[in-house]
BAGU-907725 format. One line per field, with one value per residue: residue number from 1; residue in one letter; z, x, y of N, C-alpha, C in turn. Coordinates in steps of 0.1 Angstrom, whole numbers, m for minus. Layout:
// BAGU-907725
num NUM  ...
residuo A  ...
nzz Z  ...
nxx X  ...
nyy Y  ...
cazz Z  ...
caxx X  ...
cayy Y  ...
czz Z  ...
cxx X  ...
cyy Y  ...
***
This chain:
// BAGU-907725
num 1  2  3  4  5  6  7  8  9  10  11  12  13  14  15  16  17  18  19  20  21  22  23  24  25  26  27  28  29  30  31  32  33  34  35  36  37  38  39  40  41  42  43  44  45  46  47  48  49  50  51  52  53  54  55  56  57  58  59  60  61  62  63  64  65  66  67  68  69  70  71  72  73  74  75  76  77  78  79  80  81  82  83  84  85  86  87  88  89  90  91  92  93  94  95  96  97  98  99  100  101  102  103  104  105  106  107  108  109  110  111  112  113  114  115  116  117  118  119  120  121  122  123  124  125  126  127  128  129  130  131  132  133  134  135  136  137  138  139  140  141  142  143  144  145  146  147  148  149  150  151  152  153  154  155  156  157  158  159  160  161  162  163  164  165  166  167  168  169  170  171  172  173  174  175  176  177  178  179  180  181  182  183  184  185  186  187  188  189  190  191  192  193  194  195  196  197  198  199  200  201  202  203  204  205  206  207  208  209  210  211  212  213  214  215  216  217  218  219  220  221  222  223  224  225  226  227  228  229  230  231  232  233  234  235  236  237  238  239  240  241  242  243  244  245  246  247  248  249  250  251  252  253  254  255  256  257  258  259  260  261  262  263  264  265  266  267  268  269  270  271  272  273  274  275  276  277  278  279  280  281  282  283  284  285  286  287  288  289  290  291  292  293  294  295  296  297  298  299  300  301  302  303  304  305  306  307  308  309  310  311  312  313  314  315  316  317  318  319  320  321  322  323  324  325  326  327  328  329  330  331  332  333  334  335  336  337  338  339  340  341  342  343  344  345  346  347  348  349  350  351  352  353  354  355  356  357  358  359  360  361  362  363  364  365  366  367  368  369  370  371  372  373
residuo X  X  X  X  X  X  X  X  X  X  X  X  X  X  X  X  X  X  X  X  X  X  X  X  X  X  X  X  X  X  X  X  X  X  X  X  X  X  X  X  X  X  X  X  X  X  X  X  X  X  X  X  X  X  X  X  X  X  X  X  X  X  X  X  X  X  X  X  X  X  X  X  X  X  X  X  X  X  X  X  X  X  X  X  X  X  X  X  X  X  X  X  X  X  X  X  X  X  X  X  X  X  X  X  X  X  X  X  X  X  X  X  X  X  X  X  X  X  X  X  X  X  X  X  X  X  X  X  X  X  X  X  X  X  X  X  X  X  X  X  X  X  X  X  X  X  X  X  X  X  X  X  X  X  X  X  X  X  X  X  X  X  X  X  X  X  X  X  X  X  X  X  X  X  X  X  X  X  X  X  X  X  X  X  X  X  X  X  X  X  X  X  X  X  X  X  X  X  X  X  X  X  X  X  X  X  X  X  X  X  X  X  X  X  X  X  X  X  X  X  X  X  X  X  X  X  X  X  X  X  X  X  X  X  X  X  X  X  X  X  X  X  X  X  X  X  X  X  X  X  X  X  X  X  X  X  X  X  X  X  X  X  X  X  X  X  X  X  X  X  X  X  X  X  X  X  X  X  X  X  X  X  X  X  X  X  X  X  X  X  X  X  X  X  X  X  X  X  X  X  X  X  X  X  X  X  X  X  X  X  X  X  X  X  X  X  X  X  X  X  X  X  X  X  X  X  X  X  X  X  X  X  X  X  X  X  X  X  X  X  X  X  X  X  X  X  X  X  X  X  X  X  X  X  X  X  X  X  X  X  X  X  X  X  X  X  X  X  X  X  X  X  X
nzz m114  m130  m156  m188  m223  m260  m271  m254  m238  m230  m209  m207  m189  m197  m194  m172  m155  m121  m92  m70  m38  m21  3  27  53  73  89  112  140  139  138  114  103  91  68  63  59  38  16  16  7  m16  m30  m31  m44  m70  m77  m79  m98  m120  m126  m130  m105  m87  m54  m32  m16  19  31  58  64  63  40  34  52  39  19  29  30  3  m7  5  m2  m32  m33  m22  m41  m57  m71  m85  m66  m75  m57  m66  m62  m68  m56  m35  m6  m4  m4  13  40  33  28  51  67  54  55  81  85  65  77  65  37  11  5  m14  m22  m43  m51  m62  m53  m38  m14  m24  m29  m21  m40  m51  m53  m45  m41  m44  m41  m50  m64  m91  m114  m113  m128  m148  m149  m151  m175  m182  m160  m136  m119  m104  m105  m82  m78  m56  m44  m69  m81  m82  m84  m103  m118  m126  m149  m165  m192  m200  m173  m173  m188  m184  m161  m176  m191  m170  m162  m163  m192  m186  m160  m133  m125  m99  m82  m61  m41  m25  m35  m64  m96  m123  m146  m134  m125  m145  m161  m145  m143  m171  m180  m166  m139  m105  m80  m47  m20  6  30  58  78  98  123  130  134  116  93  99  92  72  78  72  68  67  54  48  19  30  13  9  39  47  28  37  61  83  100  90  114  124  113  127  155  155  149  173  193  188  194  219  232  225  202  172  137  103  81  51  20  m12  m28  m32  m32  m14  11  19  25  46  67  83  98  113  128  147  166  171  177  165  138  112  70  44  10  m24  m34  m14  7  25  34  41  67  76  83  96  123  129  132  155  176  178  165  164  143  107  78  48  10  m14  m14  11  9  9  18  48  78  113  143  163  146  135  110  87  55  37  15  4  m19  m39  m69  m69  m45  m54  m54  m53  m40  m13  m1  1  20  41  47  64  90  124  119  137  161  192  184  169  163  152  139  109  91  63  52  36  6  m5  m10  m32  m58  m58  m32  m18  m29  m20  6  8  m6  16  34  23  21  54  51  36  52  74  78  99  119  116  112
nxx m29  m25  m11  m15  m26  m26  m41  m57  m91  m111  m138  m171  m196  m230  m252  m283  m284  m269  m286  m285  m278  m296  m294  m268  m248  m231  m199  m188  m175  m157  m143  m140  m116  m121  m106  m109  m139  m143  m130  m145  m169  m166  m159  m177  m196  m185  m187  m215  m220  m206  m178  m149  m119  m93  m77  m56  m34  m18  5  m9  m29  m56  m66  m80  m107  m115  m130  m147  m179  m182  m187  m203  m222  m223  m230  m258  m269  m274  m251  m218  m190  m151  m122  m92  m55  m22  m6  m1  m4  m17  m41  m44  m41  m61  m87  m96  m103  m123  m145  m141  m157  m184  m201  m221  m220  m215  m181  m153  m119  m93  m65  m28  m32  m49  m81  m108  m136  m169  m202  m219  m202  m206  m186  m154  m120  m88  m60  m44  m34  m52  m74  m78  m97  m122  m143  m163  m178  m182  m191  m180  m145  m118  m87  m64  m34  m21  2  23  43  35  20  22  36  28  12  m7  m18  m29  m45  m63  m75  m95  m107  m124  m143  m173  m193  m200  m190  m168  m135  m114  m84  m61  m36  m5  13  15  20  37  22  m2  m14  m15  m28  m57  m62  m65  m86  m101  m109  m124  m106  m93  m74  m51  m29  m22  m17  m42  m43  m30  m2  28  44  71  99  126  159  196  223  256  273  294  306  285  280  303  313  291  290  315  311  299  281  271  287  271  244  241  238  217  195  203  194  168  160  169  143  124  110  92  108  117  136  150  159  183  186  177  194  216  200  196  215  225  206  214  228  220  204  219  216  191  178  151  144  134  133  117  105  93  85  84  70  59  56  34  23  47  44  23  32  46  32  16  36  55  77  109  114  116  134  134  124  117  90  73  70  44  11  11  4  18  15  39  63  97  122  145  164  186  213  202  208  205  193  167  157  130  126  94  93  107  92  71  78  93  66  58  62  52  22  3  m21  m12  15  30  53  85  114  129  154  176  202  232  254  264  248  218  202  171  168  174  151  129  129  128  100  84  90  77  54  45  47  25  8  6  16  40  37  53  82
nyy m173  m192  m213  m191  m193  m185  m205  m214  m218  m191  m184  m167  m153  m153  m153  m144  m115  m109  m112  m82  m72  m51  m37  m32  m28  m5  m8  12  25  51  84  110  133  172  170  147  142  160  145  123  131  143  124  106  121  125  95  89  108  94  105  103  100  112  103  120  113  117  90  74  93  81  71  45  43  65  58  37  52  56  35  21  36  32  4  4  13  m4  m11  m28  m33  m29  m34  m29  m36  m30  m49  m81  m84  m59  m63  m84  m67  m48  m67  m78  m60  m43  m66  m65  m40  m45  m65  m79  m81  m97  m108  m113  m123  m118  m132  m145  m181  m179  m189  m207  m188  m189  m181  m149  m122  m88  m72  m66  m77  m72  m82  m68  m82  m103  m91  m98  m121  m112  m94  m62  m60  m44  m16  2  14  10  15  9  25  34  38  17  m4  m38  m23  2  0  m15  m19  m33  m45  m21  m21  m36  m29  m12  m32  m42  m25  m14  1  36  36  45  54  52  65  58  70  81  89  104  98  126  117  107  130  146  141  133  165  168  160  164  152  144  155  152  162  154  164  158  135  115  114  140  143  156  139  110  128  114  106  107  86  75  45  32  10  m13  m35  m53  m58  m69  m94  m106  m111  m96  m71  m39  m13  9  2  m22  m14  2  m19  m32  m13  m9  m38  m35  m15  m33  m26  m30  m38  m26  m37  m27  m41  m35  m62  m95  m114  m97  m93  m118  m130  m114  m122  m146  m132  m109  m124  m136  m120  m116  m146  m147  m130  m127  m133  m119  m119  m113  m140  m156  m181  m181  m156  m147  m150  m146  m120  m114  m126  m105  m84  m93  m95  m116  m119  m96  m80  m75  m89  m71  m72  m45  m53  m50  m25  m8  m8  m22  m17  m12  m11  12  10  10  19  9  14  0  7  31  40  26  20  9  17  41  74  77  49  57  75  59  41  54  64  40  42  57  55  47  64  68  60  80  90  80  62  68  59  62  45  47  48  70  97  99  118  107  100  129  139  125  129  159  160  149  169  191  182  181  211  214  208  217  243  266  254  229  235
cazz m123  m136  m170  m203  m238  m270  m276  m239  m238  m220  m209  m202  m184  m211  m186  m167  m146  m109  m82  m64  m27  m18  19  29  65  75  108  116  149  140  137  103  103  84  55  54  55  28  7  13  5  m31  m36  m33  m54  m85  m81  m83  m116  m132  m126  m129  m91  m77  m40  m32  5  25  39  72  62  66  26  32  61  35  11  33  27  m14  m14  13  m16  m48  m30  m19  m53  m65  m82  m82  m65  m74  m49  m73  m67  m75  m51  m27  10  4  m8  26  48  31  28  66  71  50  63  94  81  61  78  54  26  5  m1  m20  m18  m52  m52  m62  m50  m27  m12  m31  m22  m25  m40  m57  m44  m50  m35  m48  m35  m60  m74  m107  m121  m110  m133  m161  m151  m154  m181  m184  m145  m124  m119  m98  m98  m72  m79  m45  m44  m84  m86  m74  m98  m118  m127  m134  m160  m171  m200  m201  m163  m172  m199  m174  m156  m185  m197  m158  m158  m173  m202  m179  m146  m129  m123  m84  m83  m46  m41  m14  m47  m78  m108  m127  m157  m130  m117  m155  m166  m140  m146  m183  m184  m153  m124  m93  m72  m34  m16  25  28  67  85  109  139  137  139  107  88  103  80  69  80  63  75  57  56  32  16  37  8  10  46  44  25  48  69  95  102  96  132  124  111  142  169  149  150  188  200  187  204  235  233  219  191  166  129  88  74  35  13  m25  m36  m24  m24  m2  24  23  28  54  73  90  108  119  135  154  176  179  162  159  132  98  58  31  m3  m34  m34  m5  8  42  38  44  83  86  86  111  132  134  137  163  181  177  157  167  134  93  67  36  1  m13  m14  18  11  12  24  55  86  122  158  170  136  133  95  78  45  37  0  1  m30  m48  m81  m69  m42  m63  m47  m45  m32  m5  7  10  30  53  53  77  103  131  115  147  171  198  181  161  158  150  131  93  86  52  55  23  1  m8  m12  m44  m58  m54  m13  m17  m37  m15  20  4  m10  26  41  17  29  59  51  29  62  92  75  106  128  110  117
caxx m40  m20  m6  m31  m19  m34  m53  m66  m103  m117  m155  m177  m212  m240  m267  m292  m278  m271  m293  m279  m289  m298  m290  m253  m248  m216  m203  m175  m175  m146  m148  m135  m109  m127  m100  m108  m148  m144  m123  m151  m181  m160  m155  m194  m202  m180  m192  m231  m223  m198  m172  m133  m113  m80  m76  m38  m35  m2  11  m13  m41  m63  m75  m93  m121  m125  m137  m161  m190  m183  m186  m210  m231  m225  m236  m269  m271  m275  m238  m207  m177  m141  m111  m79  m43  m11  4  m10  3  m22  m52  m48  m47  m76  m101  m100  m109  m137  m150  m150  m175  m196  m199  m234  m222  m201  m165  m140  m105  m87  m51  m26  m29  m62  m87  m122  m146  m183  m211  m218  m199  m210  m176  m147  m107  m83  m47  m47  m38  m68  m88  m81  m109  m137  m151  m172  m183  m177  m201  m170  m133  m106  m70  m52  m14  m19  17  30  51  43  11  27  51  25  4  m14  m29  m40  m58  m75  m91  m104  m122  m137  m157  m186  m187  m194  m185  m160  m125  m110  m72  m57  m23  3  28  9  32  32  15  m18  m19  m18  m42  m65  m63  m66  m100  m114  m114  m129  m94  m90  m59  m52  m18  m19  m25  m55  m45  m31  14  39  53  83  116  140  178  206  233  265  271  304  312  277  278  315  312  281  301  327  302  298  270  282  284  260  231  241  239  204  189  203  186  154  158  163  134  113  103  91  111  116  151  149  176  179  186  170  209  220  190  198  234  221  195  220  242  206  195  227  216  185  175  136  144  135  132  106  103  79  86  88  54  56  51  18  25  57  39  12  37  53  19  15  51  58  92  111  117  117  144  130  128  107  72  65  72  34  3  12  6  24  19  51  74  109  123  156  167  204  216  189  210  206  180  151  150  130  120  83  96  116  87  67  89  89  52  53  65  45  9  m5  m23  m5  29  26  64  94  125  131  170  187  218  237  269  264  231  214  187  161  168  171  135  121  134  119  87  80  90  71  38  42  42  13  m4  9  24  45  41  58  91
cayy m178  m205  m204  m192  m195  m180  m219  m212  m219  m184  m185  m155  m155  m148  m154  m134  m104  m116  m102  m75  m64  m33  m36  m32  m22  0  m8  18  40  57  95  115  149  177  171  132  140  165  136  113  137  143  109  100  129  118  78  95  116  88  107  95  107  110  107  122  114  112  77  76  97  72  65  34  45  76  47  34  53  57  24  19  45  25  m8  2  17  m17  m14  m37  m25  m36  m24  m31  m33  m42  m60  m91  m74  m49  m69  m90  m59  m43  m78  m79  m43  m47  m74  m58  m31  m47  m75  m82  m81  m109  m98  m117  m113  m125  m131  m161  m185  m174  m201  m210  m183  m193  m170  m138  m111  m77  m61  m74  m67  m82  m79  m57  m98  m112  m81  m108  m126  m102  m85  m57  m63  m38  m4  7  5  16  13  17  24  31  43  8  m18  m30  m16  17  m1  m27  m13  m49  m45  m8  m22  m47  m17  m6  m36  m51  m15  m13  14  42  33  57  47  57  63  61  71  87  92  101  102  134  117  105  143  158  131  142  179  177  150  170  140  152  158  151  163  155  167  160  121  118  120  154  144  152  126  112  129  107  112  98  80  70  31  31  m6  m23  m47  m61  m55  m87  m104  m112  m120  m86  m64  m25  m14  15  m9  m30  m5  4  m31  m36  m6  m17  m49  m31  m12  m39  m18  m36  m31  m35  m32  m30  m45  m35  m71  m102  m120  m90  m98  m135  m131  m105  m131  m153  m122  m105  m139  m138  m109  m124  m159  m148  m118  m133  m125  m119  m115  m116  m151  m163  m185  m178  m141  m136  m155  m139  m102  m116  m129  m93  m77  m102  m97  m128  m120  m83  m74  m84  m83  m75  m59  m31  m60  m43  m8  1  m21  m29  m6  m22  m1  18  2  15  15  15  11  m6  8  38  50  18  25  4  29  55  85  75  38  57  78  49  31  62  62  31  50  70  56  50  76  60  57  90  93  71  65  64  63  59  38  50  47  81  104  105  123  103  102  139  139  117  140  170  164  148  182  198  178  185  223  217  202  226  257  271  239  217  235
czz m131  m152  m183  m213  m248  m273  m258  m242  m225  m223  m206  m203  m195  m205  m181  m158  m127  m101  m72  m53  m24  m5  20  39  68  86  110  122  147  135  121  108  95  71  48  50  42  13  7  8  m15  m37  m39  m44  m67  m87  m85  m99  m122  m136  m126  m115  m89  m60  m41  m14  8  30  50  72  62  50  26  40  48  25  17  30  14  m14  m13  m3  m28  m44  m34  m29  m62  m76  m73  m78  m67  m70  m56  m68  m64  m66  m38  m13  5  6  4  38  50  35  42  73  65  52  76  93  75  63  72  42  20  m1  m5  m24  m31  m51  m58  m52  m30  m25  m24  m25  m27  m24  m50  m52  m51  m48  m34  m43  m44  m66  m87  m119  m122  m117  m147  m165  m149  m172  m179  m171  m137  m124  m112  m98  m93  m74  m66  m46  m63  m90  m84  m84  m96  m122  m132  m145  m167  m181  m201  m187  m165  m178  m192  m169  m162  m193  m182  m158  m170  m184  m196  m168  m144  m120  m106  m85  m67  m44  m32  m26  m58  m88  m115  m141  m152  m130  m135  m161  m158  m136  m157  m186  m172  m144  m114  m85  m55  m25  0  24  49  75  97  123  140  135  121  100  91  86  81  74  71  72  68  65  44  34  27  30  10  25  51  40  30  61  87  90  102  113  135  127  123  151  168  156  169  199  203  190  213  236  233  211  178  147  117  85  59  31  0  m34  m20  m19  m10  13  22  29  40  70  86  99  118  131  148  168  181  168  159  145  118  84  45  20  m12  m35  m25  4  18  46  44  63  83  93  99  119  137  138  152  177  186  172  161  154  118  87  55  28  1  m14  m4  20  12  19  35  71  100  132  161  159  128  119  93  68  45  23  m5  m13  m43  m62  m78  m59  m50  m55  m41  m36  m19  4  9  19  39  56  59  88  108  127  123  156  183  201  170  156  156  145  120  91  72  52  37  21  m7  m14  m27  m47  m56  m41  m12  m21  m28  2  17  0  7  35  35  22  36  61  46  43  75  91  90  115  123  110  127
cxx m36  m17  m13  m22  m32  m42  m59  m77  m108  m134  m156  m193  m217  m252  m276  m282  m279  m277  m285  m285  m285  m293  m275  m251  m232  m215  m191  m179  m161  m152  m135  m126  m117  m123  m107  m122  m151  m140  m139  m165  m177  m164  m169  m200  m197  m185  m207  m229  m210  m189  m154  m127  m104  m78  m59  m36  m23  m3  4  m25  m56  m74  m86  m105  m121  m131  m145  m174  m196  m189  m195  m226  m236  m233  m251  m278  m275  m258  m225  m194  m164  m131  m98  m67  m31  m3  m6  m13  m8  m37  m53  m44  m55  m87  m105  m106  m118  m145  m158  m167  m182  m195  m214  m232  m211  m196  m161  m128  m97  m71  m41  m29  m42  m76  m100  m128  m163  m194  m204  m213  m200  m195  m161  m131  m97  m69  m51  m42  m45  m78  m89  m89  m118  m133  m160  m185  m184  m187  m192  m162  m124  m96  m65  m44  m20  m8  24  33  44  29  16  36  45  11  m13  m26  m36  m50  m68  m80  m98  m111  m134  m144  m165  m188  m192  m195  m169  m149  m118  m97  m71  m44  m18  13  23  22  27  23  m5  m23  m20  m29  m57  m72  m70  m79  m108  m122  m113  m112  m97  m80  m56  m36  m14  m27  m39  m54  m34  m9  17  41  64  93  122  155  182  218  243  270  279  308  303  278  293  317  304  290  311  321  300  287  277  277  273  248  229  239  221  198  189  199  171  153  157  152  122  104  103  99  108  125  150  162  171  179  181  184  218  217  197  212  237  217  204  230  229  207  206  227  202  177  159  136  143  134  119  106  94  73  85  72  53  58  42  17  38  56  32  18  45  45  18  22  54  68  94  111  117  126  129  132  114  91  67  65  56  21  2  16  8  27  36  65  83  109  136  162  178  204  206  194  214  192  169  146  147  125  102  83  99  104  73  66  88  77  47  53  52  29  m2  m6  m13  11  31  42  71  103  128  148  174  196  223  252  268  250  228  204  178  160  168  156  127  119  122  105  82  79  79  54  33  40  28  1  m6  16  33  47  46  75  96
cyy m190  m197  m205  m190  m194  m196  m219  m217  m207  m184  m176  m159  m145  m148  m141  m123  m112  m107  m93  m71  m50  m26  m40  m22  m21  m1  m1  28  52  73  100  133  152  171  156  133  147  154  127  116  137  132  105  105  127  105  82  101  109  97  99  106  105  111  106  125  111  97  82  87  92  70  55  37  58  68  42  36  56  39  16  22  37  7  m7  11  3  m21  m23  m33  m34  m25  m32  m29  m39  m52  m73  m86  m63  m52  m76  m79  m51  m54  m77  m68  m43  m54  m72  m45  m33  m61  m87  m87  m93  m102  m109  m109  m123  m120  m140  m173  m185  m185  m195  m199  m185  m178  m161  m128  m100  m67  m72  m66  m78  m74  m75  m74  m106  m105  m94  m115  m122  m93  m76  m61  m56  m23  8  4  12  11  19  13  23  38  29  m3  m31  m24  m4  11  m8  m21  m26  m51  m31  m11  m35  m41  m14  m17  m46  m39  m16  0  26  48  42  51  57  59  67  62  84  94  92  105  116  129  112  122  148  149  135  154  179  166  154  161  152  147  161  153  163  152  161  141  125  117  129  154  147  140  128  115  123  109  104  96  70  56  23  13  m14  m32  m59  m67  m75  m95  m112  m116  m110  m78  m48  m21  m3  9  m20  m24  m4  m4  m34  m30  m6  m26  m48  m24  m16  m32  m27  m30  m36  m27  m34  m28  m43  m46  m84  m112  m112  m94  m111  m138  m127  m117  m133  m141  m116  m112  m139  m133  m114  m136  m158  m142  m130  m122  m130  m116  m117  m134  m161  m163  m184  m163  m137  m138  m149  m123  m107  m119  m114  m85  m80  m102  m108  m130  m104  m79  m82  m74  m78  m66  m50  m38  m56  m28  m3  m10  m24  m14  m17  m10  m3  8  11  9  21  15  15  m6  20  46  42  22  19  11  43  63  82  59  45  67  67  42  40  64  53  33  65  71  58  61  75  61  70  92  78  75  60  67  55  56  43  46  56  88  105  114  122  105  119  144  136  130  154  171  161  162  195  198  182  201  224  217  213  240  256  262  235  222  235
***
């Protein structure tokens, strides 16, 4: 947004109300599990009675098609939908999915650094930074990934949700990893609660292993690959399985980059920073590159047929427990590709990786009782 300062000059529309259409045509043949149509019957029924909602869906449950026909609802309701959240990576693999099914309706996709979009858009998809510029707009707002940094740490974007809704428009929360203070919040103010413990096409979530990876950092440094993480990486080359190695520091990865490349010179790296992210995903989507370094900016957002995953330092502190089952929720999304491999390279197990291990196993009890062993 560029940079505003208390002598800023902010404007706000005083004019007439913008016309809204009524018509907003859904175009998705895809079919619903009982669990997802029950989530999306809830979800309609709280946006109708201005209700506040939690959707608590696993990694791969398919959250966004159960958004389709809430949203589909509030449109042709004459109301304004805004799909919020915190990071850019998820806002450009949502806009395009929406797009697709309403291909009627004007969407804007607000982000940094995001082209001119012309018109009124009634259905809005926007970084929780981009809520700065609305007021008192919105008739709907969805927060997806509303566990995800920094909005969970940033008191400043929460309070941007609360002034783009309208005074009382019904706030959505979407999340794989609710913190215990969303789940007691939505107990103790009685939000309609949605819970799909089990993805939609029917497999587990892949479990984590762990795999010790003593002195990986010194190891870099001298300018070697540990031979574990190398065996890793060169099996997924043979298989041509496409992957995403996560590093706890962005100097680690960089230091990292050039030994990767070695094995094979397409494998590159991304970070928050780095302007050739949004084409280095598409190029992996794409397979156009086998594999990406990176940090935790793609732990969630970003779903990629048959994509191996392993995290280098899983017992460093910015892997937190709900980071670490994110990061395993990339794996095994597709019908197709239902399984894979999540490994934790470590320099000794903490609790978070033990947290992270367990609630996963727990899910899948929640989902398959007696299958799931």
């Amino acid at each position: 947004m560029g940079r505003v300062t208390s002598c800023t000059d902010l404007l706000t529309w005083n004019g007439p109300e913008p016309h809204h259409r009524l018509s907003h045509e859904l175009q998705w043949e895809g079919t619903y599990t009982e669990l997802q149509l029950e989530a999306s019957q809830q979800l309609k029924e709280s946006i109708k009675t201005g209700r506040n909602h939690l959707i608590f869906a696993v990694c791969g449950a398919g959250k966004t098609e159960i958004l389709f026909p809430a949203v589909q609802f509030a449109l042709k309701q004459g109301k304004r939908v805004c799909i919020a959240t915190p990071r850019t990576d998820v806002v450009l693999e949502l806009y395009p999915r929406f797009q697709k099914v309403f291909p009627k309706t004007n969407l804007h996709a607000l982000y940094g650094n995001a082209p001119i979009q012309q018109g009124f858009s009634q259905l809005v998809i926007a970084t929780t930074h981009q809520l700065y510029r609305f007021e008192n707009a919105f008739d709907v707002v969805i927060v997806d990934e509303a566990d995800a940094f920094p909005y969970t740490y940033d008191r400043a974007l929460q309070q941007a949700v609360i002034k783009v809704k309208r005074k009382d428009a019904p706030i959505v929360l979407v999340t794989a990893t609710p913190s215990a203070q969303i789940v007691s919040q939505a107990k103790r103010e009685k939000w309609g609660v949605s819970f799909i413990p089990r993805r939609y096409h029917g497999y587990p979530l892949p479990v984590p292993r762990f795999e010790s990876l003593w002195s990986y950092d010194k190891k870099m440094q001298k300018g070697k690959i540990p031979s574990k993480l190398e065996e890793w990486t060169k099996a997924r080359l043979r298989n041509k399985e496409p992957f995403l190695i996560f590093f706890p520091t962005i100097q680690l990865m960089q230091k990292a980059t050039p030994l990767f490349q070695l094995l094979d010179n397409r494998i590159e790296s991304v970070h928050a920073e780095d302007v050739e992210r949004k084409s280095k995903v598409l190029q992996l989507r794409q397979e156009e590159v086998p594999g990406l370094l990176t940090t935790t900016i793609l732990e969630r957002g970003i779903t990629i047929k048959n994509i191996q995953v392993a995290v280098v330092g899983a017992e460093s502190k910015i892997f937190t427990s709900s980071a670490l089952i994110q990061i395993s929720g990339r794996v095994g999304r597709n019908a197709q590709f239902p399984k894979g491999d999540i490994v934790f390279f470590h320099h000794g197990i903490t609790a978070e990786m033990d947290e992270a291990r367990n609630e996963i196993i727990r899910l899948n009890k929640e989902g398959f009782g007696e299958e799931s062993k």
